[in-house]
C-alpha positions as a printed NumPy array, in Angstrom:
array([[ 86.103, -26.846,  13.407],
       [ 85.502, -23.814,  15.304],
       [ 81.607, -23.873,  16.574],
       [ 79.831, -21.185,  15.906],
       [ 77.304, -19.241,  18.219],
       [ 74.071, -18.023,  16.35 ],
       [ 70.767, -15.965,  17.785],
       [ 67.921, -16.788,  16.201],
       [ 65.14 , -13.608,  16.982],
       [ 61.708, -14.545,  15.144],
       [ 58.297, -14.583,  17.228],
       [ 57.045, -17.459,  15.006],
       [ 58.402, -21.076,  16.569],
       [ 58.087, -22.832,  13.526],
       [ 60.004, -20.193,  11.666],
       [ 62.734, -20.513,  14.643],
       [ 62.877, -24.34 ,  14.866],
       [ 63.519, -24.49 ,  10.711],
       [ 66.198, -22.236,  10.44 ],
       [ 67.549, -23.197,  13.795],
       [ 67.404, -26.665,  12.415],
       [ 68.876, -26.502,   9.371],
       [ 71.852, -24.307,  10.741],
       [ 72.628, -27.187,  13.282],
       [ 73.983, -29.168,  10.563],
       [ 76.644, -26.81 ,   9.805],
       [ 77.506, -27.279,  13.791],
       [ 75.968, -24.181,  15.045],
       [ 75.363, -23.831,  18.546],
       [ 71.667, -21.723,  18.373],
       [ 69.934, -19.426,  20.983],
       [ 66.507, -18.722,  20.648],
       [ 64.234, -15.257,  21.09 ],
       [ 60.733, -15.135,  20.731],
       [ 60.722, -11.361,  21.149],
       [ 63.056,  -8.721,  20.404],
       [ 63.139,  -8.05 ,  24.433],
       [ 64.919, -11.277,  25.13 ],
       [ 66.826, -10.938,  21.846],
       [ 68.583,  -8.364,  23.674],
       [ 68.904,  -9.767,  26.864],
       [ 70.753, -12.827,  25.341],
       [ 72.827, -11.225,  23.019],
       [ 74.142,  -9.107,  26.334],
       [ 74.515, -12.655,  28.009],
       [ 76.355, -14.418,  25.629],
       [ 79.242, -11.577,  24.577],
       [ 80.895, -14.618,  22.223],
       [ 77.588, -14.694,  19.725],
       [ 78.797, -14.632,  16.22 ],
       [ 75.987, -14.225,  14.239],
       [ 72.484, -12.724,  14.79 ],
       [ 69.267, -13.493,  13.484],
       [ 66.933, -10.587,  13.439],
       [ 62.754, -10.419,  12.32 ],
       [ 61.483,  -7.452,  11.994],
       [ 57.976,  -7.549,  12.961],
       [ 58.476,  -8.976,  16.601],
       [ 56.705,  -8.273,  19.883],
       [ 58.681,  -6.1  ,  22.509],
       [ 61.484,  -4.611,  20.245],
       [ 60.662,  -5.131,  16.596],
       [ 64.185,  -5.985,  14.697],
       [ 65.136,  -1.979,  13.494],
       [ 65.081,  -1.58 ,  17.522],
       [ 67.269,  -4.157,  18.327],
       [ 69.635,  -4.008,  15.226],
       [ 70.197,  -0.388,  16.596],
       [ 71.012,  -1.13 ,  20.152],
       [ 73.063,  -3.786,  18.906],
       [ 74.963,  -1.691,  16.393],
       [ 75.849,   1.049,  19.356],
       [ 78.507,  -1.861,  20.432],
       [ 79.362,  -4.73 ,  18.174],
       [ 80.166,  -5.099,  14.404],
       [ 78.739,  -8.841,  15.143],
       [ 77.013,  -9.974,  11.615],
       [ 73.33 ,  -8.997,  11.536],
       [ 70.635, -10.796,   8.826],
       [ 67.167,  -9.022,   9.226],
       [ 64.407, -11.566,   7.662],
       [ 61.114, -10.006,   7.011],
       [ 57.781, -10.864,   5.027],
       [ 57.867,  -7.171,   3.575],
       [ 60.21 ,  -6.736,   0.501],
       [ 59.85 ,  -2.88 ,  -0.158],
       [ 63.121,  -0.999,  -1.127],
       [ 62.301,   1.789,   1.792],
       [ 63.028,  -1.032,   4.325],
       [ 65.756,  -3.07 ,   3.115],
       [ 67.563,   0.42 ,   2.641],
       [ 66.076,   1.402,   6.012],
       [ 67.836,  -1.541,   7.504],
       [ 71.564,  -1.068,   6.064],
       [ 71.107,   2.387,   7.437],
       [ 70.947,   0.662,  10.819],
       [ 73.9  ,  -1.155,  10.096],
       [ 72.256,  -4.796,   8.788],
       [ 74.654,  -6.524,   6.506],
       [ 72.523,  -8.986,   5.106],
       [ 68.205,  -8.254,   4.629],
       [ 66.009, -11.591,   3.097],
       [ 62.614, -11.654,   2.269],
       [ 60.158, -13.991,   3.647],
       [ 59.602, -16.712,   2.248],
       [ 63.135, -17.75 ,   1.622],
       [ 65.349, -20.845,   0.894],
       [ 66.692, -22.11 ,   3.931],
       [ 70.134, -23.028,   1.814],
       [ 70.611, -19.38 ,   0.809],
       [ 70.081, -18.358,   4.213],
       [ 72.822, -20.728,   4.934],
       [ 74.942, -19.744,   2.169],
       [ 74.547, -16.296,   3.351],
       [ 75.423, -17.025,   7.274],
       [ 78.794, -18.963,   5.886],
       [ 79.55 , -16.008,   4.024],
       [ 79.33 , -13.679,   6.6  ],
       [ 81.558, -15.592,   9.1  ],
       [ 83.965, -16.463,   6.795],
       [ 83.836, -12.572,   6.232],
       [ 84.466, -12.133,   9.685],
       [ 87.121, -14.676,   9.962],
       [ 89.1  , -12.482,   7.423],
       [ 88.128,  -9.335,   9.087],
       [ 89.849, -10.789,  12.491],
       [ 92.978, -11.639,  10.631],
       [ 93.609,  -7.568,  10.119],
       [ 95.64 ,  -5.312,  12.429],
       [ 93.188,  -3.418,  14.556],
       [ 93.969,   0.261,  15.411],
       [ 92.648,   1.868,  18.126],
       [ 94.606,   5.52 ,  18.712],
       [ 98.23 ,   4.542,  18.996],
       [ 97.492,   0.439,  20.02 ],
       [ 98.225,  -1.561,  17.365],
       [ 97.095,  -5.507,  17.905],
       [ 98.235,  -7.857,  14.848],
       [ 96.057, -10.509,  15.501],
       [ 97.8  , -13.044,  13.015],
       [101.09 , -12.235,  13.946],
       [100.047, -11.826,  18.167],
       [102.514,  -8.422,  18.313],
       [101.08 ,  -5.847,  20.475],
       [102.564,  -2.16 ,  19.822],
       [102.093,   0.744,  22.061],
       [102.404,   4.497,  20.523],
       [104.838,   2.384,  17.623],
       [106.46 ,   0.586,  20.538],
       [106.325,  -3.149,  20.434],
       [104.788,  -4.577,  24.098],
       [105.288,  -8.049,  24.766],
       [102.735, -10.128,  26.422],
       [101.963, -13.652,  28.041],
       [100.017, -15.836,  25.818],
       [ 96.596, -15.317,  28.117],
       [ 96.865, -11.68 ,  28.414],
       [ 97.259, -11.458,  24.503],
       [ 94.038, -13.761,  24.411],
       [ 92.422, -11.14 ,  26.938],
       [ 93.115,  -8.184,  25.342],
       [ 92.175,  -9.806,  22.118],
       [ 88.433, -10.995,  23.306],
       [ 88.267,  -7.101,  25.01 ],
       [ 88.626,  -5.451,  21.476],
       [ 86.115,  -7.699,  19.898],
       [ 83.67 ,  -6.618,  22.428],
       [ 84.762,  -2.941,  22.304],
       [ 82.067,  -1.029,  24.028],
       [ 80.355,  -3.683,  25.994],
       [ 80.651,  -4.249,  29.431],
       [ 82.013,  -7.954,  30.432],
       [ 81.629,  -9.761,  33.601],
       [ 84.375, -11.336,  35.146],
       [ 82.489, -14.322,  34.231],
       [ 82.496, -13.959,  31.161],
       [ 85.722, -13.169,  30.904],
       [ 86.955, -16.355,  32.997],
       [ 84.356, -18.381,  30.357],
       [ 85.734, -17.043,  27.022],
       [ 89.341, -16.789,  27.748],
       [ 90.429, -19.468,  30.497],
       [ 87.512, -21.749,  28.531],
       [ 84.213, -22.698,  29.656],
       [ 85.664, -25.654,  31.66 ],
       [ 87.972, -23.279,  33.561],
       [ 86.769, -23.01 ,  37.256],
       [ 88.914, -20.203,  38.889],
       [ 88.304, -17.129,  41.36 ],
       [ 87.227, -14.619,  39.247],
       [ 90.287, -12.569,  40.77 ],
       [ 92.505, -13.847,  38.679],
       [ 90.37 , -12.134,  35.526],
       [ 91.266,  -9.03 ,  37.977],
       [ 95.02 , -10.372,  38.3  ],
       [ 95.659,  -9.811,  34.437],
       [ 93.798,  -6.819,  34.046],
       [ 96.317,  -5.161,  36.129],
       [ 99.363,  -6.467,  34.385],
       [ 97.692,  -5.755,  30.855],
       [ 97.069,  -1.984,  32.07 ],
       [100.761,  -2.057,  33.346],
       [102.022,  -2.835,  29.909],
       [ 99.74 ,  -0.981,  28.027],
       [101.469,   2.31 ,  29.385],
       [ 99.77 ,   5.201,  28.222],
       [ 96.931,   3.479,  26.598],
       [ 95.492,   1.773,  30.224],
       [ 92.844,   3.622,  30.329],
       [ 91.377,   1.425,  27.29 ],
       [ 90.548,  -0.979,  29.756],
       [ 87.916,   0.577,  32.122],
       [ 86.366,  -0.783,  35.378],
       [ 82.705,  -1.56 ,  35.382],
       [ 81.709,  -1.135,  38.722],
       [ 79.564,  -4.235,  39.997],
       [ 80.286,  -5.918,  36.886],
       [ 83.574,  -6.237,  34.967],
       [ 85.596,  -4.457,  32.361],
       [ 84.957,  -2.498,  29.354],
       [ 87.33 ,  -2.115,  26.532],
       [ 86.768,   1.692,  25.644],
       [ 88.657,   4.469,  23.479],
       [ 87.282,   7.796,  24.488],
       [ 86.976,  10.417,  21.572]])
């Protein structure tokens, strides 16, 4: 079973600890924010997060805040929870881009139901071809096609360019990169994250530029309009 990373934003503890709880059964691994400052801060941290848990009324950034600085990179799966159930704010919420928006209080196994459904969403989602303006990725399949042009690549520069495109728009350090891709037990010079890069950009032709340098930091998976 694949484990699955959830953040948990709610300034109330006990609220945290019961949903974090009862999500730990399914095998989630949870991270904690008591404020929508830090919610931010670890979602940033931890690029693999699969699902996030959003309050609204929350110290710092309130949840509309950090749903919408979430939103401006990553499609990840977003639940607001909130103690107000007016129609104004659960439509104010999709607007940000919230998929999923429960009132407090709530049953903790329709919360669940509704995480499951969302990742298994997901899961589906990830088995499409992604476009992005002439490179074509079949994820199932692992082909790779430049400008119609089929590109073949090693196993871990397929996984690389793969976790890049999930995290379009988001700036990864090379640690990160060395973490989600050569595994978490992997303990390698972050040069050889820089290694790959430059044979990916070499067989990516004309679309290279989809991988930009962060300076000081990493890469950045980017299609300019």
């Amino acid at each position: 079973m694949v484990v699955k990373k959830i953040l948990i934003a709610d300034d109330e503890d006990r609220m945290r600890r019961l949903v974090g709880d009862f999500l730990k059964k399914d095998g989630a691994v949870i991270i904690e924010a008591a404020d929508g400052i830090h919610a931010l801060e670890y979602f940033r941290d931890y690029p693999d997060i699969d699902l996030v848990i959003l309050d609204v009324m929350m110290p710092g950034y309130d949840g509309w805040t950090v749903c919408r600085e979430i939103r401006k990179g990553s499609q990840v799966p977003i639940i607001m929870l909130t103690a107000r159930g007016q129609e104004s704010d659960e439509l104010f919420g999709f607007d940000l881009g919230a998929d999923e928006y429960i009132a407090k209080p709530f049953s903790l196994k329709i919360l669940a139901a509704r995480v499951n459904a969302l990742l298994r969403r997901v899961e589906n989602d990830n088995k499409e071809i992604k476009y992005f303006d002439g490179l074509e990725i079949d994820a199932n399949g692992r082909h790779i096609y430049v400008d119609g042009m089929k590109v073949e690549l090693t196993p871990k520069e397929f996984e690389l360019l793969l976790y890049l495109t999930d995290n379009a728009g988001r700036a990864l350090s090379r640690d990160q990169i060395l973490n989600a891709v050569w595994d978490y037990d992997y303990f390698g010079d972050a040069r050889t994250v820089d290694t790959h890069i430059k044979k990916l950009r070499l067989k990516l032709g004309s679309k290279s530029d989809f991988i930009q340098t962060v300076r000081g930091v990493g890469y950045r998976f980017e299609v300019k309009k």
